[in-house]
N, C-alpha and C positions, 0 to 999 in steps of 0.2 A: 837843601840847605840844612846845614847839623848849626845846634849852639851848643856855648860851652856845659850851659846845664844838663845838656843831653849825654855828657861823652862820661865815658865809663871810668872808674878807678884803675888808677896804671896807664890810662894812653897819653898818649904826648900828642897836639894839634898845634895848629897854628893859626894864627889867627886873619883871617880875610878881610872882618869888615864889623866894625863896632854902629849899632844903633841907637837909639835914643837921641834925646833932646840935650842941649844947655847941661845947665851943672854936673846932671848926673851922669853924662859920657866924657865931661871933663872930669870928673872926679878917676873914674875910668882909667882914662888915660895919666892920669898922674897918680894911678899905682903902678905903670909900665907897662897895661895891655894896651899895646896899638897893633897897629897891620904889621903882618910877618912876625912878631916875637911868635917863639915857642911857649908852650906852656902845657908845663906834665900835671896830671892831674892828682893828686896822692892820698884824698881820703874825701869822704860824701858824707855827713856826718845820719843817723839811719833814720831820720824823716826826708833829708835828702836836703838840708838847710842849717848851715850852711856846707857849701863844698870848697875843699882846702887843695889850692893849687900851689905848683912854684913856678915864678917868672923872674928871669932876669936876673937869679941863683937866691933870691929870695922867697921865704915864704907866705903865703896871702889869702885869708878865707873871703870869699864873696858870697850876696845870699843869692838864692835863686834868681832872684827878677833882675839882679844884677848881671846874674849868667846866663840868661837868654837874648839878654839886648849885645852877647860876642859871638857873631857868626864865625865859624872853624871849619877849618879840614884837614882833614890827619897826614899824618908828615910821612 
């Protein structure tokens, strides 16, 4: 099981299965990560917080603890 916090600058994954509770995986999903979007990764910022993805042809920083709770495998 890879999460999004884990995947490296440049790769494109997709998304499997988001975890978490209540608000914070609705909040989640109403930036556009749900099951099957793609989402490329394009910059980790160098403590590693936050990491700046694009989904859904927009662009969008999450912090860490927010990218561990999106389970991914690469496309």
């Amino acid at each position: 099981m890879k999460t999004l916090k884990e995947v490296s600058c440049g790769e494109t994954v997709t998304v499997e299965k988001l975890w978490g509770e209540g608000p914070v995986k609705r909040r989640i999903m109403d930036m556009g990560i749900t099951k099957g979007v793609s989402v490329y990764v394009r910059k980790v910022a160098p403590l590693g917080d936050p990491v700046e993805v694009t989904v859904r042809g927009y662009e969008l920083s999450l912090r860490k603890a927010d990218a561990a709770m999106i389970q991914v495998s690469a496309e």
